[in-house]
C-alpha positions as CSV (number, residue, x, y, z in Angstrom):
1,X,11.7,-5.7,-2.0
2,X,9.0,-8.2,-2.9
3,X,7.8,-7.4,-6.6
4,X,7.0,-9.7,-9.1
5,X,7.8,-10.1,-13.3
6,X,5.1,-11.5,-16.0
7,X,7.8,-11.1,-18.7
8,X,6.8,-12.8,-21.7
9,X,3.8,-13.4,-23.9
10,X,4.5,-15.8,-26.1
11,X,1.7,-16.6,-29.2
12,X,2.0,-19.0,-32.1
13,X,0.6,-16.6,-34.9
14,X,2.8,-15.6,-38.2
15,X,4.6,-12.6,-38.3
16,X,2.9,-10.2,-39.8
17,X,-0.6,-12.2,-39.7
18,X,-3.4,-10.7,-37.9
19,X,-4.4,-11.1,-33.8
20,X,-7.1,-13.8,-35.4
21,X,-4.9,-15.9,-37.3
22,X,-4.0,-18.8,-36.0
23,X,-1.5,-22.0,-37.6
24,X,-2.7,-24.0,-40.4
25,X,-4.6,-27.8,-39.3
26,X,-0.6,-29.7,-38.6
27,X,1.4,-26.6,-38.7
28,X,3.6,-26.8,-35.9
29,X,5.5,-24.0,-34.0
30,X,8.9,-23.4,-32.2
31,X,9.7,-20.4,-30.1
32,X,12.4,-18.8,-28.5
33,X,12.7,-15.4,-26.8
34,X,15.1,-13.9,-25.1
35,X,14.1,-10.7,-22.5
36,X,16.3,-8.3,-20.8
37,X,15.2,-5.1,-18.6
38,X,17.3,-2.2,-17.6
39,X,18.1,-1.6,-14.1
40,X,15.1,-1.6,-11.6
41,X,15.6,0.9,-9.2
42,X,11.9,1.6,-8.2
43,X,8.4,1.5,-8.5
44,X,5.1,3.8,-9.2
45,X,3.2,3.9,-5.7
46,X,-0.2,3.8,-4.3
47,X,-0.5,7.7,-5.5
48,X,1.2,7.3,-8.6
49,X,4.9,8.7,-8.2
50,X,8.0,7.0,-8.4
51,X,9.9,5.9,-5.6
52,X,12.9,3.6,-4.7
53,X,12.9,0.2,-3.2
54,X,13.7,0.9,0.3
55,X,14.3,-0.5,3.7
56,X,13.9,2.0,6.1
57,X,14.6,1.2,10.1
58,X,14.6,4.1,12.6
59,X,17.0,2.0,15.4
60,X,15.7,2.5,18.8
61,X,17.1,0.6,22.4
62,X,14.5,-2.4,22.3
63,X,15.6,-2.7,18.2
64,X,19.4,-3.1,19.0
65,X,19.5,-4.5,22.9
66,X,21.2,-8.2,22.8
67,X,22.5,-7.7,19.3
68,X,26.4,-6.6,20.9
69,X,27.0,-7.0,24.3
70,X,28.9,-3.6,24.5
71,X,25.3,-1.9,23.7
72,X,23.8,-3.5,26.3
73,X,26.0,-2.0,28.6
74,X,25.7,1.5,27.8
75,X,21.8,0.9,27.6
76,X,21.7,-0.4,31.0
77,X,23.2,2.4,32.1
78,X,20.4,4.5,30.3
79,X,17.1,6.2,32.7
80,X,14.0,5.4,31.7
81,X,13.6,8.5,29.9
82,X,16.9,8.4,28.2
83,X,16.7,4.6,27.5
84,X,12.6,5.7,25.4
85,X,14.2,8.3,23.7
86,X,17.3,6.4,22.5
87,X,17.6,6.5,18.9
88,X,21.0,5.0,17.1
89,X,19.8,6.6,13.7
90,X,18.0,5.7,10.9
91,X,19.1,3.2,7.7
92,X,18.5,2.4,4.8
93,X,18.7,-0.4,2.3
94,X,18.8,0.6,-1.4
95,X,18.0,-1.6,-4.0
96,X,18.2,-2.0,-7.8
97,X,18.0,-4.9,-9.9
98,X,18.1,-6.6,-13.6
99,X,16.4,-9.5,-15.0
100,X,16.8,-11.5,-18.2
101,X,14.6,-14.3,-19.3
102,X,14.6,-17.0,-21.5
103,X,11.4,-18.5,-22.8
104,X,10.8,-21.7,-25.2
105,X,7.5,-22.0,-26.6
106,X,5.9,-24.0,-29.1
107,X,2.0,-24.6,-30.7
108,X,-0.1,-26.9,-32.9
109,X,-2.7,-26.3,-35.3
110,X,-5.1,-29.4,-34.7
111,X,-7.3,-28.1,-37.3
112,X,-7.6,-24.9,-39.3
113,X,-9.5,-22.6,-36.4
114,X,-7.9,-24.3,-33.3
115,X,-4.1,-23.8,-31.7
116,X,-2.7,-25.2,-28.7
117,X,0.4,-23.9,-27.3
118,X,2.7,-23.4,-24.0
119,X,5.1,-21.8,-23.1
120,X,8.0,-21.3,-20.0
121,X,10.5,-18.5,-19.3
122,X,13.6,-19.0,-16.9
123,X,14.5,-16.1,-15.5
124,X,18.1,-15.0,-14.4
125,X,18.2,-12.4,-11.6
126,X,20.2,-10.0,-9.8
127,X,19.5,-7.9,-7.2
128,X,22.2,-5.2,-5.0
129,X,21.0,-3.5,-1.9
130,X,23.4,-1.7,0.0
131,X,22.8,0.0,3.6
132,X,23.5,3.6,4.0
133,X,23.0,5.5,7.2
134,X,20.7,8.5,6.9
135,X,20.4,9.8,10.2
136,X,22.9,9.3,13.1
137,X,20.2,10.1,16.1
138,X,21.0,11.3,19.0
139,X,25.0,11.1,20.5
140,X,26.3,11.4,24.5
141,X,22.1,10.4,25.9
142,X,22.2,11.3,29.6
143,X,25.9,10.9,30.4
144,X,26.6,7.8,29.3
145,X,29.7,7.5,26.4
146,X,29.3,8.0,22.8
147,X,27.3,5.1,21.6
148,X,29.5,6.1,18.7
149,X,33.0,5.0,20.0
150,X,31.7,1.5,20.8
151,X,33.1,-1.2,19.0
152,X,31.3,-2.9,15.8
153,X,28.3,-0.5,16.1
154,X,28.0,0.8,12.9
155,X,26.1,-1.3,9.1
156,X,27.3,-4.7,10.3
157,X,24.8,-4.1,13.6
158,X,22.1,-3.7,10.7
159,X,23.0,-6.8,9.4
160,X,23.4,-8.7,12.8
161,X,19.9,-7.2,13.8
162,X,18.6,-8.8,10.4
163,X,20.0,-12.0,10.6
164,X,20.2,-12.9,14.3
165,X,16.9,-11.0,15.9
166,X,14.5,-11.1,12.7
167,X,16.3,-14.5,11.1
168,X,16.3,-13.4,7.5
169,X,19.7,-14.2,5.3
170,X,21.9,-11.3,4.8
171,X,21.4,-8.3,3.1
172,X,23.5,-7.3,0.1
173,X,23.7,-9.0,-3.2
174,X,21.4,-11.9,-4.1
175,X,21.6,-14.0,-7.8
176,X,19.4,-16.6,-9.0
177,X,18.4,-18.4,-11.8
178,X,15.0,-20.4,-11.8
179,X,11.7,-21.1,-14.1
180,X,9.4,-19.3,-13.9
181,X,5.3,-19.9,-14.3
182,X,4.3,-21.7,-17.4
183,X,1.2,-20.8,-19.5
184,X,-0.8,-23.2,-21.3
185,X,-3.8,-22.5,-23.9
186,X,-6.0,-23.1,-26.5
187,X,-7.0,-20.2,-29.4
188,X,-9.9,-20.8,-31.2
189,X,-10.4,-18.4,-33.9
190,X,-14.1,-17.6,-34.0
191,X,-14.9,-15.5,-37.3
192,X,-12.5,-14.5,-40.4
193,X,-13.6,-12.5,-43.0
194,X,-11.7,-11.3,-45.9
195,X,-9.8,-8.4,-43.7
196,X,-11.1,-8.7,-40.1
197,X,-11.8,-11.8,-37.6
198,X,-12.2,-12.8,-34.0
199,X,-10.5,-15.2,-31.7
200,X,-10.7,-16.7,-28.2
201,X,-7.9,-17.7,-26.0
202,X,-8.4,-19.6,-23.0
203,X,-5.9,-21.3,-20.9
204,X,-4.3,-21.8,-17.5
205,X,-1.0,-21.0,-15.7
206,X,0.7,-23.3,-13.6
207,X,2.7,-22.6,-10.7
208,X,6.3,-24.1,-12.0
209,X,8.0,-21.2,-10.9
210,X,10.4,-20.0,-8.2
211,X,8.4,-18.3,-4.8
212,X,9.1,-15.8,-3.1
213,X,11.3,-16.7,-0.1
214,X,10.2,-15.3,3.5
215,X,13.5,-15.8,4.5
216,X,15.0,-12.8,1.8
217,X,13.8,-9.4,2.1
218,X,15.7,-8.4,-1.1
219,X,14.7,-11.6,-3.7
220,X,12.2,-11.4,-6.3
221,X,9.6,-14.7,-6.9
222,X,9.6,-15.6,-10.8
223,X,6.0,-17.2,-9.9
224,X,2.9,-16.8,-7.5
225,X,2.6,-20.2,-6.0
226,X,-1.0,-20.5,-7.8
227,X,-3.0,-21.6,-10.7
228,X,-4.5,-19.0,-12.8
229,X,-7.1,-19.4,-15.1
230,X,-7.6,-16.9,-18.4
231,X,-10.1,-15.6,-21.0
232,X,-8.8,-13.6,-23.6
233,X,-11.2,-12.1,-26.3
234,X,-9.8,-10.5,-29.3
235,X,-10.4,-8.8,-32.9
236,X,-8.5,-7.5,-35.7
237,X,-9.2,-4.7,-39.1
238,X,-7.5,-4.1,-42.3
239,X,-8.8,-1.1,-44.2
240,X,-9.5,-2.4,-47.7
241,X,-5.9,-1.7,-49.9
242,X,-3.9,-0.8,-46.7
243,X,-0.9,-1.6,-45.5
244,X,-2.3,-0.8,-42.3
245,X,-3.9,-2.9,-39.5
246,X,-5.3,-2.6,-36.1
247,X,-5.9,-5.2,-33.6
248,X,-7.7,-5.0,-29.9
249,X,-7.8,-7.6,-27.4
250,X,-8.7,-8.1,-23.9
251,X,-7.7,-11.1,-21.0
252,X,-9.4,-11.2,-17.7
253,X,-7.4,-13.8,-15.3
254,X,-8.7,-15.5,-12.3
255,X,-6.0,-16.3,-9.5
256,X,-7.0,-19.5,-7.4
257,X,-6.0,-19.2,-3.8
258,X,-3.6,-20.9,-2.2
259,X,-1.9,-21.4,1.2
260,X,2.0,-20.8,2.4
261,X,4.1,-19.9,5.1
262,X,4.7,-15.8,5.3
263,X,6.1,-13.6,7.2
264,X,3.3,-12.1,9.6
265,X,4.2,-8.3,10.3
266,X,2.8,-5.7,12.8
267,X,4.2,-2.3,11.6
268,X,2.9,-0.1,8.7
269,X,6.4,1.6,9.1
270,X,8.5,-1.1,9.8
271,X,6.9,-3.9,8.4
272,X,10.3,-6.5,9.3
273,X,8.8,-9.1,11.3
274,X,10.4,-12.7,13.0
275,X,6.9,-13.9,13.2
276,X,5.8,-16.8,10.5
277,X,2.8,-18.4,10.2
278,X,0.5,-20.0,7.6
279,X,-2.0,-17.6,5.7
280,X,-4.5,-18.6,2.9
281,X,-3.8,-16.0,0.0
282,X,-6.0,-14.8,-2.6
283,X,-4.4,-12.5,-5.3
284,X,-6.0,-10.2,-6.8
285,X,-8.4,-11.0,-10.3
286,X,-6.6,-9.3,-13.5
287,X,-7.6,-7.4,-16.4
288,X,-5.8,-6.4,-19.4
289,X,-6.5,-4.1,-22.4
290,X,-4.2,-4.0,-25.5
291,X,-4.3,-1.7,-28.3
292,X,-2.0,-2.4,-31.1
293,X,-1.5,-0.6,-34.8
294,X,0.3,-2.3,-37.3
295,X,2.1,-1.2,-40.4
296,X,3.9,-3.5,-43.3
297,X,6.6,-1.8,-45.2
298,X,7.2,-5.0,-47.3
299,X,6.5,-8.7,-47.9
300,X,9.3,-9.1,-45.1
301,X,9.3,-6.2,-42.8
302,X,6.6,-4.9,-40.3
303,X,6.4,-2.5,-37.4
304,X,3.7,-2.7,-34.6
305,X,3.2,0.0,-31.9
306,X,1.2,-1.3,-28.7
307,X,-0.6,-0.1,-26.3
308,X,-1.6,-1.9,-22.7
309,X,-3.4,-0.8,-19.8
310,X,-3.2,-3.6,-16.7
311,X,-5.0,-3.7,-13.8
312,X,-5.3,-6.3,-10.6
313,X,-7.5,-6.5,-7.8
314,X,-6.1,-5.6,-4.5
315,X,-5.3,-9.1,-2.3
316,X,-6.8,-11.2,0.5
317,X,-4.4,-12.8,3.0
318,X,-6.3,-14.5,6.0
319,X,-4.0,-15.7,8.9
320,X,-3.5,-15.8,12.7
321,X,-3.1,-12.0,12.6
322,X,-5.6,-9.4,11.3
323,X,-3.1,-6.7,11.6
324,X,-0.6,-8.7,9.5
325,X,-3.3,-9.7,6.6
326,X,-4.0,-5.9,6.4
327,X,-0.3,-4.7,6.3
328,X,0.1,-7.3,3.6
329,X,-3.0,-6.2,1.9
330,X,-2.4,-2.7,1.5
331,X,-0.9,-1.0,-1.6
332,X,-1.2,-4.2,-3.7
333,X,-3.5,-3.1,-6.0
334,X,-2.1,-2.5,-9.5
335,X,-2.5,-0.4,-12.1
336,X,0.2,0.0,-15.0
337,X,0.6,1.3,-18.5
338,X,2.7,-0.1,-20.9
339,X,4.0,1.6,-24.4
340,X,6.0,-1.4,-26.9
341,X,7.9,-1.0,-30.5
342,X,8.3,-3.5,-32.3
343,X,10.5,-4.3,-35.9
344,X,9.5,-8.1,-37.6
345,X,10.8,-9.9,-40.5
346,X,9.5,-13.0,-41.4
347,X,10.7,-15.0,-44.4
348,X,7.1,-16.7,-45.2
349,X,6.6,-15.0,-48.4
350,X,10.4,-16.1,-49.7
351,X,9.3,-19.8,-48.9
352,X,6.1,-19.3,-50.6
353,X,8.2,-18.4,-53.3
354,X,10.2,-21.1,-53.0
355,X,13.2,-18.7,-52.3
356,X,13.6,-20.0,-48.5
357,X,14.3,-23.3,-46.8
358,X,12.4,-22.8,-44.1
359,X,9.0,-20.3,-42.7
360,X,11.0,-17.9,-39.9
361,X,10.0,-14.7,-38.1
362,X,12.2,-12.4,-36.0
363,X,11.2,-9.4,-34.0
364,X,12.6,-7.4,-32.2
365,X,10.7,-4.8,-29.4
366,X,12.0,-2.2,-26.8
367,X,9.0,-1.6,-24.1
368,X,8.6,0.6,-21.3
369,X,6.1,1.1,-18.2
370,X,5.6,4.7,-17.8
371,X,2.8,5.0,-15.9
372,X,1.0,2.9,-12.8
373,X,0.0,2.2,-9.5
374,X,2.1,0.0,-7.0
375,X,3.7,-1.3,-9.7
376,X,7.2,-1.8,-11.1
377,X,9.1,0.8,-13.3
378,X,11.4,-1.0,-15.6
379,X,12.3,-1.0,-19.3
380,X,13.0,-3.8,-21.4
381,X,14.0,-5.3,-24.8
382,X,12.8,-8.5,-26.4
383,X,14.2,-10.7,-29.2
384,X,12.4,-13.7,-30.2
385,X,12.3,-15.9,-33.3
386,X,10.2,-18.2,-34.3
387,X,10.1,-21.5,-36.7
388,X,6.7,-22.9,-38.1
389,X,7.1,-26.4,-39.9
């Protein structure tokens, strides 16, 4: 189950203030925001439909021989033609997961149009995948015993086969806790006017955070192992005498390649593999759309309803093995639609007013994925404040 997260978006403007505002020349920002996501238990695939995150193996003779030694011996005692069509049954691994992240973020205004900023999330983890056999294939072959009266042939072979022929760490449970990649970026706002503007947003993304492990079918990587660069472009309207707003912006990301050890498969259907080898990886290029409506109720409170349409390129592996690179290619282009709430209150106007210590904004948003292409289906809920001084 190799998927990954791209959690948070953390920005430095005011609540409330338009997608072209940025902080005031020596305003400085503080962010913290916390994310949590309901239980994963699947994804959108290649066609579009949900499906779980299985492990599927269809056991056969060559699969299970010198995993028990009591299997051995009932397969040596197989014909040919009884030994090809062995088949123990079929498992499979079913998996669901949650993930909460942190993230602390925090920007500068170095003048009245420019913002840095940066940002990291650390991401907590878990992941359960339990074996289940589906189908117990075929009992009494020939006229050998019942394969199904041997001793210790039953989920723990699974988990031998896994860990003693293929050499990954156990199935089951899995928990970790790690940082995750860390964004970096400059806004520059090109054009305000009295109620629209324009802004830029370059930046890059470093690779601080955890990989994804060969060694762990069921893990999940809080970061790519590769620079990204970004371009974001983005503007915002306020009718004249509304309390209305709209905002559209778009980020196209570039993914530098990079070189690891993988695992190098040779199965469409079972794409478990003991074979590792180095591969130069190219991820696919990125492109995001986002729609957003705004509405204030008051000096304090504002809603936001968001749309987002992502897209990324399928990927290039090149290694020892052609077969591998395409396996590992395929279905790995992405597609996903995202619908987001969101409730803000900021207390700028009561520290205009002299009312409050201190310029805060909270927010609170509830999002959901509910549409895509090889791509994870998951809820989540964000809180995040943030402190400008």
């Amino acid at each position: 189950m190799k998927f990954l997260f791209f959690l948070l978006l953390l920005t430095s403007t005011l609540a409330h203030a338009a997608y072209y505002d940025v902080l005031p020349k020596g305003v400085r920002n503080f962010t913290y925001q916390f994310t949590v996501t309901g239980e994963i238990n699947g994804r959108y695939t290649n066609s579009g439909n949900l499906q779980g995150y299985n492990v599927n193996a269809n056991i056969n003779a060559d699969t299970i021989k010198g995993v028990n030694t009591a299997v051995d011996t009932y397969l040596n005692s197989l014909s040919a033609d009884d030994y090809k069509n062995f088949s123990f049954g079929t498992f499979q691994g079913n998996a669901s997961s949650k993930v909460n992240v942190q993230g602390l973020g925090g920007g500068y205004g170095l003048t009245d149009k420019i913002t840095f900023y940066g940002f990291v999330p650390f991401y907590s983890a878990t992941v359960d995948m339990n074996i289940v056999r589906t189908n117990k294939g075929q009992n009494n072959v020939g006229t050998a015993i019942q394969l199904e009266n041997l001793p210790d042939v039953d989920v723990r072979l699974i988990q031998s086969l896994f860990v003693n022929y293929y050499h990954y760490q156990p199935l089951g449970k899995w928990k970790a806790d790690d940082f995750g990649d860390a964004e970096l970026g400059m806004m520059y706002q090109l054009k305000k006017w009295h109620n629209a503007g324009a802004l830029i947003n370059v930046g890059v993304v470093a690779p601080t955070g955890r990989q994804d492990n060969p060694d762990i079918i069921q893990d999940i990587a809080f970061g790519d192992g590769q620079w990204d660069g970004f371009f974001e472009f983005g503007v915002g309207y306020t009718p004249p005498r509304s309390d209305f707003s709209f905002d559209l912006w778009n980020r196209l990301t570039y993914q530098f390649p990079y070189e690891t050890e993988i695992r190098l498969p040779d199965s469409y259907t079972f794409p478990v593999t003991a074979n590792k080898g180095n591969a130069k990886i190219k991820y696919g290029n990125k492109a995001q759309s986002n729609i957003q409506g705004n509405y204030r109720i008051s000096d304090q409170w504002g809603t936001a309803l968001t749309y987002t349409a992502e897209y990324k390129e399928k990927d290039d592996y090149t290694s020892s093995s052609g077969m591998a690179d395409k396996i590992l290619e395929d279905g790995t282009e992405r597609l996903s639609h995202t619908g987001k709430f969101s409730l803000s209150y900021s207390t700028l106007s009561l520290f205009q007013q002299k009312k409050f210590f201190l310029p805060v904004s909270l927010s609170l948003a509830v999002q959901s994925i509910f549409a895509g292409k090889n791509t994870p289906k998951y809820e989540r809920a964000d809180f995040q404040i943030r402190f400008y001084f």
